[in-house]
GUVO-693321 format. One line per 3 residues: their letters; for each residue x, y, z of N, C-alpha, C, O. Coordinates in steps of 0.1 Angstrom, whole numbers, plus 5000, padded with zeros to 4 digits. Each point is the difference from the previous one (the first is absolute). Layout:
% residues N
A) X,Y,Z,X,Y,Z,X,Y,Z,X,Y,Z | ...
//
This chain:
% residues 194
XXX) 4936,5027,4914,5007,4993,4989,4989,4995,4990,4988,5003,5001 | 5018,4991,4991,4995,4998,4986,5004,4984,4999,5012,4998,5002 | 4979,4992,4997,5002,4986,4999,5002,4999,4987,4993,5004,4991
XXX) 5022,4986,5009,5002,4997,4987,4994,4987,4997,4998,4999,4988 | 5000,4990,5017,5000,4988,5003,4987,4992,5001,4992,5003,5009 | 5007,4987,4985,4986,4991,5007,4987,5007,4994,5000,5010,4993
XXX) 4987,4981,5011,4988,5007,4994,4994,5013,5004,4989,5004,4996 | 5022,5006,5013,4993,5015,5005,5011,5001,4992,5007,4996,5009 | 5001,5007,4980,5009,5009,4999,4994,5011,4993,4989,4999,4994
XXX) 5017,5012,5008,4997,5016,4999,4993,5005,5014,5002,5012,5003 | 4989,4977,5007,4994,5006,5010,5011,5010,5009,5010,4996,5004 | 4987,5014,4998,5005,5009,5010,4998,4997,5014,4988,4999,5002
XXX) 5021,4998,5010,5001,4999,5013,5004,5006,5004,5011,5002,4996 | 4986,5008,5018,5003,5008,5012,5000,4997,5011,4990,4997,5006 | 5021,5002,4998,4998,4997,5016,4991,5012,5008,4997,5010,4994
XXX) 4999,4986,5021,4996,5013,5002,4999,4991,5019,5000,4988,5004 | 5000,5023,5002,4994,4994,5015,4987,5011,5004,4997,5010,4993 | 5000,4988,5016,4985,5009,5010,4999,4993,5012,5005,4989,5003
XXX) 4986,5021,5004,4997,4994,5011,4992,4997,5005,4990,5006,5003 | 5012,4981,5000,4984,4988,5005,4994,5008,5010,5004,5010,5005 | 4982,4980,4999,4996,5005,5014,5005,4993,5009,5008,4991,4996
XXX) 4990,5010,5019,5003,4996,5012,5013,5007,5010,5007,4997,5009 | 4990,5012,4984,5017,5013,5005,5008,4993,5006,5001,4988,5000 | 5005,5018,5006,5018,4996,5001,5009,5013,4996,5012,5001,5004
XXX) 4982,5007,4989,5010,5008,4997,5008,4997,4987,5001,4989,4995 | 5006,5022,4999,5007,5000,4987,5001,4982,4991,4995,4994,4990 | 5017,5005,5025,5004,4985,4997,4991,4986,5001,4999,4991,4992
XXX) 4996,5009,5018,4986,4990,5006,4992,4999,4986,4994,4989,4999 | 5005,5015,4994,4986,5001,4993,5005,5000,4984,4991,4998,4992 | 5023,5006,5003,5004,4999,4983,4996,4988,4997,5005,4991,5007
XXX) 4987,5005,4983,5002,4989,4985,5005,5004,4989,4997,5011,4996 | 5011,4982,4998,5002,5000,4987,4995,4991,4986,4998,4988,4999 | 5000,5018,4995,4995,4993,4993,5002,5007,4980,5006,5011,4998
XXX) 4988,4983,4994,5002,5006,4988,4985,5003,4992,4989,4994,5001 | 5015,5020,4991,4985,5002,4990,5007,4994,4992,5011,4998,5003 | 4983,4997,4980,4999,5002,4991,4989,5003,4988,4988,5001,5000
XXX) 5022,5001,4989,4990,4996,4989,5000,4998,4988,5011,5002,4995 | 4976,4994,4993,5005,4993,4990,4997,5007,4991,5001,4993,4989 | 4994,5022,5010,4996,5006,4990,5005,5010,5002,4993,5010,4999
XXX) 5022,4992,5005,5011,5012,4993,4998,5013,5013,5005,5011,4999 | 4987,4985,5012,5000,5007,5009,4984,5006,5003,4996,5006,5010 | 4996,4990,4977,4984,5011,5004,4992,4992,5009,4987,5002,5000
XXX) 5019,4987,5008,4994,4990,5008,5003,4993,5008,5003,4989,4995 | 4998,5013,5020,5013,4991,5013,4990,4992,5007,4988,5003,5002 | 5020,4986,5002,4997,4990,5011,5011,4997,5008,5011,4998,4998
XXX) 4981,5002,5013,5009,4993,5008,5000,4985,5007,4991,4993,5000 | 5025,5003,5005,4998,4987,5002,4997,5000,5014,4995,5009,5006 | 5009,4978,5001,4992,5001,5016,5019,5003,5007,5010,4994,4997
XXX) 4989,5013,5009,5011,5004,5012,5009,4991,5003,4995,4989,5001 | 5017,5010,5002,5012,4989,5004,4994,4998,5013,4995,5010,5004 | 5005,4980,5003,4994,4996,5016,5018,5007,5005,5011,5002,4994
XXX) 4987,4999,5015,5007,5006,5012,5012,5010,4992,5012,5000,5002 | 4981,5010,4989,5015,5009,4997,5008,5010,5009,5012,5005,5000 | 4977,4997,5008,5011,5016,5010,5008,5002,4989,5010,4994,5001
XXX) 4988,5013,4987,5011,5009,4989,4995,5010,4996,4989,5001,5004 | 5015,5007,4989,5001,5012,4995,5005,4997,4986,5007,4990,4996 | 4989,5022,4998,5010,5003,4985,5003,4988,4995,5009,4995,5008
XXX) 4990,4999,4983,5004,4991,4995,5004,5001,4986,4997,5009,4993 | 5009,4979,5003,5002,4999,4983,4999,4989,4996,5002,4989,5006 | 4996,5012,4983,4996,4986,4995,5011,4992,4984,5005,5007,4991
XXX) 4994,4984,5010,5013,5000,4985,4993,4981,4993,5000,4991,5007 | 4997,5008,4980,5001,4987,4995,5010,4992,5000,5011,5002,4994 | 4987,4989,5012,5012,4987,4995,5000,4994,4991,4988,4999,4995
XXX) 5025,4993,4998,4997,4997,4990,4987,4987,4993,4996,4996,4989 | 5000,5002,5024,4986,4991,4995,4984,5006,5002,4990,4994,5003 | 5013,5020,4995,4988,5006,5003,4997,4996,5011,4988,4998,5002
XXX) 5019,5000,5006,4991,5005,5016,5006,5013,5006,5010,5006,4996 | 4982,4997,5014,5006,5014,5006,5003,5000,5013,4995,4992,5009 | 5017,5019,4994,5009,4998,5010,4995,5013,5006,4998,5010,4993
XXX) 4998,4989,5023,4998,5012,5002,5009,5005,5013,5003,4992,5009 | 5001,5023,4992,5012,5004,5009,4988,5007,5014,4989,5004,4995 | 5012,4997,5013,4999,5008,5003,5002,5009,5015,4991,4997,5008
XXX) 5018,5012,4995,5002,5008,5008,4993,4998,5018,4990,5007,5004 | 5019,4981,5005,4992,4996,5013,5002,5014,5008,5008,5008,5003 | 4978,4989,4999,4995,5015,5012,5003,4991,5016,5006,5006,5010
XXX) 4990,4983,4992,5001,4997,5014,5011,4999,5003,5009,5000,4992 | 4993,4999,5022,5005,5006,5013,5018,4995,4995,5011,5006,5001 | 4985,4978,4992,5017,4996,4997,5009,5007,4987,5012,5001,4998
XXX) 4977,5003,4996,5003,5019,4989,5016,4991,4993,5004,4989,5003 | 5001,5021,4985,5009,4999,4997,5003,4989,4993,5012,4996,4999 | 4977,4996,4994,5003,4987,4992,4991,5002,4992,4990,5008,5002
XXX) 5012,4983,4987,4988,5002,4990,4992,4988,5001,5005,4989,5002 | 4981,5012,4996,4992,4987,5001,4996,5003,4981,5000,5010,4993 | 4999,4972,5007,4995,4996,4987,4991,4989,5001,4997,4993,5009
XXX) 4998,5008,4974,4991,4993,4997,4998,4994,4989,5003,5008,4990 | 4993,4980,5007,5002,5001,4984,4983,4990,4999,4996,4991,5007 | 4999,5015,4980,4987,4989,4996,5003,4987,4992,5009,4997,4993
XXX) 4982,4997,5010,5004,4984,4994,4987,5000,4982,4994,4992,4993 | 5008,5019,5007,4990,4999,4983,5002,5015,4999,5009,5007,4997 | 4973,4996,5007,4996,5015,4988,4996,5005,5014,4992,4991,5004
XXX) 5009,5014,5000,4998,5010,5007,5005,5012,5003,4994,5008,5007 | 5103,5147,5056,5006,4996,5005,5013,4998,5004,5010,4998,4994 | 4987,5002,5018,5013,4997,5009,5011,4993,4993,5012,5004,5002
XXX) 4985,4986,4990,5000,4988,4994,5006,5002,4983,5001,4994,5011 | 5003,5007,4977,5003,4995,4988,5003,4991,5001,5007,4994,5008 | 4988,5000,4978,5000,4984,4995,5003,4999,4990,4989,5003,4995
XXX) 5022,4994,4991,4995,4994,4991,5005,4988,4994,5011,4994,5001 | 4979,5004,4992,5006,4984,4990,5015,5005,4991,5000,5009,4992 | 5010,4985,5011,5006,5003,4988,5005,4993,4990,5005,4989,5001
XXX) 4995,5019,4984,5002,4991,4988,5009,4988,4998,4999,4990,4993 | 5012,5017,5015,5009,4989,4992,5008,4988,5014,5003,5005,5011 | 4999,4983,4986,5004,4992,5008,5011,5006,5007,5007,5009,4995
XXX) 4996,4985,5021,5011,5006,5006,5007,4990,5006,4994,4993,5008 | 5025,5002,4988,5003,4991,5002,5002,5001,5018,5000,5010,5007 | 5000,4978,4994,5004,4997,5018,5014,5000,5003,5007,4994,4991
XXX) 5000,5010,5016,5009,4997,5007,5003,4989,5006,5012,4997,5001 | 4981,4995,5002,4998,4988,5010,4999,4989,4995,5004,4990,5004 | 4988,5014,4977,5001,4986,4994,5003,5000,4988,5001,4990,4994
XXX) 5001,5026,4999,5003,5003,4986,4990,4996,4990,5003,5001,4988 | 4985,4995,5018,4987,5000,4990,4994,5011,4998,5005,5009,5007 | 4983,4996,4983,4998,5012,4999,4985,4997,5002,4993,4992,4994
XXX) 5000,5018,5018,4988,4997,5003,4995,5014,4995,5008,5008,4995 | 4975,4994,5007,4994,5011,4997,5000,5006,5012,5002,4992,5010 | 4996,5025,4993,5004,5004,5013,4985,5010,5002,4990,5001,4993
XXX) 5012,5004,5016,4989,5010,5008,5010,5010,5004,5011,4996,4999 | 4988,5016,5006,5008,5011,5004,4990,5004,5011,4988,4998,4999 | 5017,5008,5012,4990,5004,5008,5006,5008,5005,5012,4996,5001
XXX) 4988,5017,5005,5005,5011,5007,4992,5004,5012,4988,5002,4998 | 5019,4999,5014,4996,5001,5012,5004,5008,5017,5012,5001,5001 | 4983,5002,5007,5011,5008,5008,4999,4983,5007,4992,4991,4999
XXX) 5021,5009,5008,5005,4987,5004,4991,5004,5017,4993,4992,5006 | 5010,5021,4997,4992,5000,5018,4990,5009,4998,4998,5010,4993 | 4995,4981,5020,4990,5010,5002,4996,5014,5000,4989,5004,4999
XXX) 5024,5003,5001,5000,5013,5006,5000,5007,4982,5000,5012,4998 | 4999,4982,4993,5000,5004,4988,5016,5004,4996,5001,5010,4994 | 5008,4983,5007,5012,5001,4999,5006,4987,4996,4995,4989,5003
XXX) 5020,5014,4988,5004,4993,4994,4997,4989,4991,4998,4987,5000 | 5002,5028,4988,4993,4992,4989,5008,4991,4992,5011,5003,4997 | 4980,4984,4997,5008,4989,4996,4988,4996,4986,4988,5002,4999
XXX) 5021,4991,4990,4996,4994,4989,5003,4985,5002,5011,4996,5004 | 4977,4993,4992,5003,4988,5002,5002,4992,4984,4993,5003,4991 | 5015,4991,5009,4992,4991,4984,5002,4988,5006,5010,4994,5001
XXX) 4974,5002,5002,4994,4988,4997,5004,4987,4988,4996,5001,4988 | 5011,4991,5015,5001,4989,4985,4988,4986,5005,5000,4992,5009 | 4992,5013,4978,4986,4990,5004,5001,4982,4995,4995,4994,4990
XXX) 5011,5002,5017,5002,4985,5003,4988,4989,5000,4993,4999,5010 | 5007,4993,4980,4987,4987,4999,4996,4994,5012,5008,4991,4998 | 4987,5006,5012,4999,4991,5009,4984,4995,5003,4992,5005,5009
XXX) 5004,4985,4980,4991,4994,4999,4986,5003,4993,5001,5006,4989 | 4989,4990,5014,4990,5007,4990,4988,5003,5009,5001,4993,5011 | 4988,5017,4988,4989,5000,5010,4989,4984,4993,5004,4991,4992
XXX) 4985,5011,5014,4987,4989,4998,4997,5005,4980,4994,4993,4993 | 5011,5020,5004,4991,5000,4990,5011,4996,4989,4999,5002,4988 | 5012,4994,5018,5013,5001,4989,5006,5014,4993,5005,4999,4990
XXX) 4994,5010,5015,5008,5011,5002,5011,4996,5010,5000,4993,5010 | 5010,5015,4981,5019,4998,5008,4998,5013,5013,4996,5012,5000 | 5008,4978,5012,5004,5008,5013,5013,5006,4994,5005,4996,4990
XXX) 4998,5013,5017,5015,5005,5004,5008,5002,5012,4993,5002,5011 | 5015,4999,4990,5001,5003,5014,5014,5011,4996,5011,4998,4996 | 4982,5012,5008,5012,5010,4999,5014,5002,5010,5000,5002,5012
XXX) 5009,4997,4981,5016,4999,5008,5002,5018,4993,4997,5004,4989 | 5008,5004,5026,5003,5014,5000,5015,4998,5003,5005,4999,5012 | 5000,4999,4976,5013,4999,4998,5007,5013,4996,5012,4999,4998
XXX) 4983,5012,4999,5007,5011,4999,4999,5010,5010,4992,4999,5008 | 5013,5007,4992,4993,5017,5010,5009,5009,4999,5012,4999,5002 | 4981,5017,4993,5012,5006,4995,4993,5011,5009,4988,5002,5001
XXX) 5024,5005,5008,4996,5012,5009,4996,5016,4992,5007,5007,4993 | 4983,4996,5011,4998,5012,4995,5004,5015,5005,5007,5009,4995 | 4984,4989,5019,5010,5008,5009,5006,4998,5012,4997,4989,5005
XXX) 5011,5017,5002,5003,4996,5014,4988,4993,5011,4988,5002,4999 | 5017,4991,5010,4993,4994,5009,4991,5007,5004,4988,4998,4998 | 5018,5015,5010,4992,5010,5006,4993,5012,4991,4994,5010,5006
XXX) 5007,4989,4982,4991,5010,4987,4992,4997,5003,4997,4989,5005 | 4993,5022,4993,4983,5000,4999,5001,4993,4983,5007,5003,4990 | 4986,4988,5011,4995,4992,4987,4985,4997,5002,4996,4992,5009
XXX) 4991,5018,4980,4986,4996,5002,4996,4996,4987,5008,4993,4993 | 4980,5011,5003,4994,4994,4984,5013,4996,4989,5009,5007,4997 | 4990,4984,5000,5010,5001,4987,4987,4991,4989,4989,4994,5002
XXX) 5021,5010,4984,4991,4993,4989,5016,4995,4989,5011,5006,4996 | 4984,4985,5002,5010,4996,4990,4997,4997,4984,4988,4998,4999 | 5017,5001,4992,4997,5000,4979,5008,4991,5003,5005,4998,5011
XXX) 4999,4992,4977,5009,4999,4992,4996,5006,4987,4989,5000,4995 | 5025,5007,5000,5003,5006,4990,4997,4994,4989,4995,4988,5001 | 5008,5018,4986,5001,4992,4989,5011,4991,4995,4999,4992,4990
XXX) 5014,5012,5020,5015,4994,4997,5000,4989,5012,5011,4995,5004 | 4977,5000,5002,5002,4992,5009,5006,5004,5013,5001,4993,5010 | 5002,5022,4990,5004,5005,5017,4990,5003,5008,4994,5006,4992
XXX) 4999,4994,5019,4996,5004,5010,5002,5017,5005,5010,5006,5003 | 4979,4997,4995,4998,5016,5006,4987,4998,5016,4990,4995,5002 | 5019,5013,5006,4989,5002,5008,5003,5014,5006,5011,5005,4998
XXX) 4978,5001,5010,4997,5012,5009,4993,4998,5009,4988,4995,5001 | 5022,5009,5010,4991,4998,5014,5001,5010,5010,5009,5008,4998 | 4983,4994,5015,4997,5013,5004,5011,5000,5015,5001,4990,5008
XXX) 5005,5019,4993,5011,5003,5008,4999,5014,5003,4992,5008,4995 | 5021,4997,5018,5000,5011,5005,5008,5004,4997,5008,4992,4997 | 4998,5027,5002,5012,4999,4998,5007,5008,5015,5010,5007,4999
XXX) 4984,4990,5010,5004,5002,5012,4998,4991,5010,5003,5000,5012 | 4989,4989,4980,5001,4982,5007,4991,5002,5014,5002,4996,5011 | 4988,5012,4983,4984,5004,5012,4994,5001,4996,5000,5012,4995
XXX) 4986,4980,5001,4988,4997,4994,4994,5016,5002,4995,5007,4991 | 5007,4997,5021,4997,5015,5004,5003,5011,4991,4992,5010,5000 | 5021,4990,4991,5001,5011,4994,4996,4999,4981,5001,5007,4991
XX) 4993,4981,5012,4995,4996,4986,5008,4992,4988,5012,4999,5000 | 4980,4997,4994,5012,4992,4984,5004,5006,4995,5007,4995,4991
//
């Protein structure tokens, strides 16, 4: 993504994971963490690793106070949920995005800013689902940036329970609709390909 916000705006952020030392295997050993940069791409850093991620693939999306929200795809053993993270300043499996326009609640008829996130709901890479996040005020960090605390008050089914649902990526459009593409079988066996 592309920071609109705050004194990095235009900086470029990528999530990314690798694998530490001390093996364990695939899962034992993922960090995640983010590159960026501030000169349009001819120059990356990176930041220091989330402490305990066991994740994969991740995404990442601005909130509306320039901080960042990060998704990312749990590999350990309890699988099938998404772990998050979000930074308190400047610092896949999975789609994420910010989206433009406020989304009223059901619950309270206020209109919050939302996040969209697309995901297989189980482990098995099956039954794929769309969330919208409405990002809710609840307090401030130490530096006076607004917490949020996200209410996943929407969910719209993509495919059946038991569909193969793998990578997806999601846009919004220019009309404000949501486009996404994600990777599926058409004989619902990773075996015979997407």
């Amino acid at each position: 993504i592309q920071l609109q916000h705050g004194e990095h705006a235009g900086r470029l952020v990528v999530p990314i994971y690798f694998q530490g030392e001390g093996g364990g295997g695939l899962t034992g050993s993922a960090h995640t963490e983010v590159i960026y940069s501030d000169d349009g791409g001819v120059t990356w850093a990176h930041g220091e690793p989330l402490p305990n991620t066991l994740g994969h693939e991740s995404v990442i999306v601005e909130l509306p106070n320039g901080n960042l929200q990060i998704f990312m795809r749990n590999t350990a053993s309890s699988g099938g949920k998404c772990k998050t993270a979000t930074s308190a300043g400047t610092n896949s499996q999975l789609s994420a995005i910010a989206y433009s326009q406020d989304v009223v609640s059901a619950k309270d008829g206020q209109s919050y800013p939302a996040v969209l996130l697309s995901m297989a709901y189980n482990r098995s890479r099956t039954d794929g689902r769309i969330y919208v996040g409405l990002l809710k005020e609840n307090g401030t960090y130490d530096n006076g940036s607004t917490k949020y605390e996200i209410d996943w008050e929407y969910k719209y089914q993509v495919t059946a329970a038991d569909e193969l649902f793998a990578y997806s990526s999601m846009v919004e459009l220019s009309n404000a609709k949501v486009g996404m593409i994600y990777e599926a079988s058409p004989t619902n066996s990773w075996a015979d390909g997407l």
